[in-house]
C-alpha positions as CSV (number, residue, x, y, z in Angstrom):
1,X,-44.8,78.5,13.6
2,X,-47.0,81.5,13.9
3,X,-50.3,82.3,15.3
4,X,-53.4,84.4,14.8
5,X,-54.3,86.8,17.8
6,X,-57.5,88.7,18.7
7,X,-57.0,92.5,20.3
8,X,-58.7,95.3,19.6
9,X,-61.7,94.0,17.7
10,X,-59.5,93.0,14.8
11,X,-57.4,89.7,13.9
12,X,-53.5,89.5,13.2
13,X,-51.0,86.4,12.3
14,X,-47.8,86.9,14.1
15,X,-45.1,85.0,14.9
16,X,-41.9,85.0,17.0
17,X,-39.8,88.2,16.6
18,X,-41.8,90.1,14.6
19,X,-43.4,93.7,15.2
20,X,-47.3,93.9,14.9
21,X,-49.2,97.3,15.0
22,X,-51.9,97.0,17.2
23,X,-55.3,99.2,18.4
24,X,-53.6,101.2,21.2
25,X,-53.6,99.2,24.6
26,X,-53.1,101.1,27.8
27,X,-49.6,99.8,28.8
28,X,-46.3,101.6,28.9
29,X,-43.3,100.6,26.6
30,X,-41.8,97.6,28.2
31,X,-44.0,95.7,29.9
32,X,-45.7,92.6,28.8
33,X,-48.8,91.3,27.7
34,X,-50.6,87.9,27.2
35,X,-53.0,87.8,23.6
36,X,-56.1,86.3,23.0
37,X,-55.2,83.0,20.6
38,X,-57.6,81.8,18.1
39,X,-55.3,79.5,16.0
40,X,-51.9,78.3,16.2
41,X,-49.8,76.7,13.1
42,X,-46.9,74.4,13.5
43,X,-45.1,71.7,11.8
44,X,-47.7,69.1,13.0
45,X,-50.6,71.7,11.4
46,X,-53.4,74.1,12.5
47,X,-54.4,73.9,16.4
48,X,-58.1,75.8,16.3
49,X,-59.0,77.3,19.7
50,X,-61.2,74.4,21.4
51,X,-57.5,72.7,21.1
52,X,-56.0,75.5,23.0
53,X,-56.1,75.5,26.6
54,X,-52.9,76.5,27.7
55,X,-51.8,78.1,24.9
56,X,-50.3,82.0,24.7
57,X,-48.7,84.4,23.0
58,X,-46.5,86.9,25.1
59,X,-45.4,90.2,23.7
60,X,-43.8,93.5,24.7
61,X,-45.0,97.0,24.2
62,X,-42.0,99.0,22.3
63,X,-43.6,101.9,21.9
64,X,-46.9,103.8,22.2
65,X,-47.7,106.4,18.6
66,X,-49.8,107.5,16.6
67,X,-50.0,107.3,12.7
68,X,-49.7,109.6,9.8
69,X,-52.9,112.1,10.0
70,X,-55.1,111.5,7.3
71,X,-57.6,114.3,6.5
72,X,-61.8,114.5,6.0
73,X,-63.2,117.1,3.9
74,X,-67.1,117.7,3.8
75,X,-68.2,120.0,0.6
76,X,-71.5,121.2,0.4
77,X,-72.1,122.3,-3.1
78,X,-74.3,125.8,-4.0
79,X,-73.8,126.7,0.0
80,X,-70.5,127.6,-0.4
81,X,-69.4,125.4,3.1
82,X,-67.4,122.9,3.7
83,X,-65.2,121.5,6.4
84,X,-61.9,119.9,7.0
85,X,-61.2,117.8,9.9
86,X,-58.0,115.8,10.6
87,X,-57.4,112.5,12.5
88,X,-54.7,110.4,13.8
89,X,-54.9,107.1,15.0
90,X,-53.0,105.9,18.1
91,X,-51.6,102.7,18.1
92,X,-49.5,100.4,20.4
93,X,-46.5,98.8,18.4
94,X,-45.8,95.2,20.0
95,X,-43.3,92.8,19.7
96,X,-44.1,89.0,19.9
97,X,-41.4,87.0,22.5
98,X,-42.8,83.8,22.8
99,X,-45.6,81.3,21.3
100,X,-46.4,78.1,23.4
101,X,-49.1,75.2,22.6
């Protein structure tokens, strides 16, 4: 069985026990949180969301991060400038307890 949550303006399939990377949600590692379901697989097939009324998927946070930085570099050529800047994206790392239908 697995299912495919919205959070964070992007789309994931999960399913039970498994870790998901997420956009970073402003929770602290431990408590829970009900996802948005779209679609839900299981042995009798796909449930699409006008199916789902009652249907959730709870996880817990584990952790709050923030990945690897990745750098930007800006050239300007015959000027002699250019410019590095650095990012690093913060993430929420969740991890799925239940799916009900």
């Amino acid at each position: 069985m697995y299912a495919i949550i919205a959070t964070g303006g992007k789309q994931y399939r999960v399913a039970v026990g498994e870790d998901v990377f997420v956009e970073k949600l402003e929770l602290e590692a431990g408590q829970s949180v009900e996802l948005a379901v779209l679609a839900i697989s299981d042995e009798n097939g796909l449930h699409l969301q006008d199916q789902l009324q009652n249907s959730k998927v709870v996880a817990s946070v584990v952790k709050q991060g923030k990945n690897k930085k990745i750098y930007v570099m800006r050239y300007t050529p015959k000027k002699r400038s250019k410019r590095k800047q650095g990012h690093r994206q913060p993430y929420t790392r969740l991890h799925i307890e239940s799916i009900t239908l």
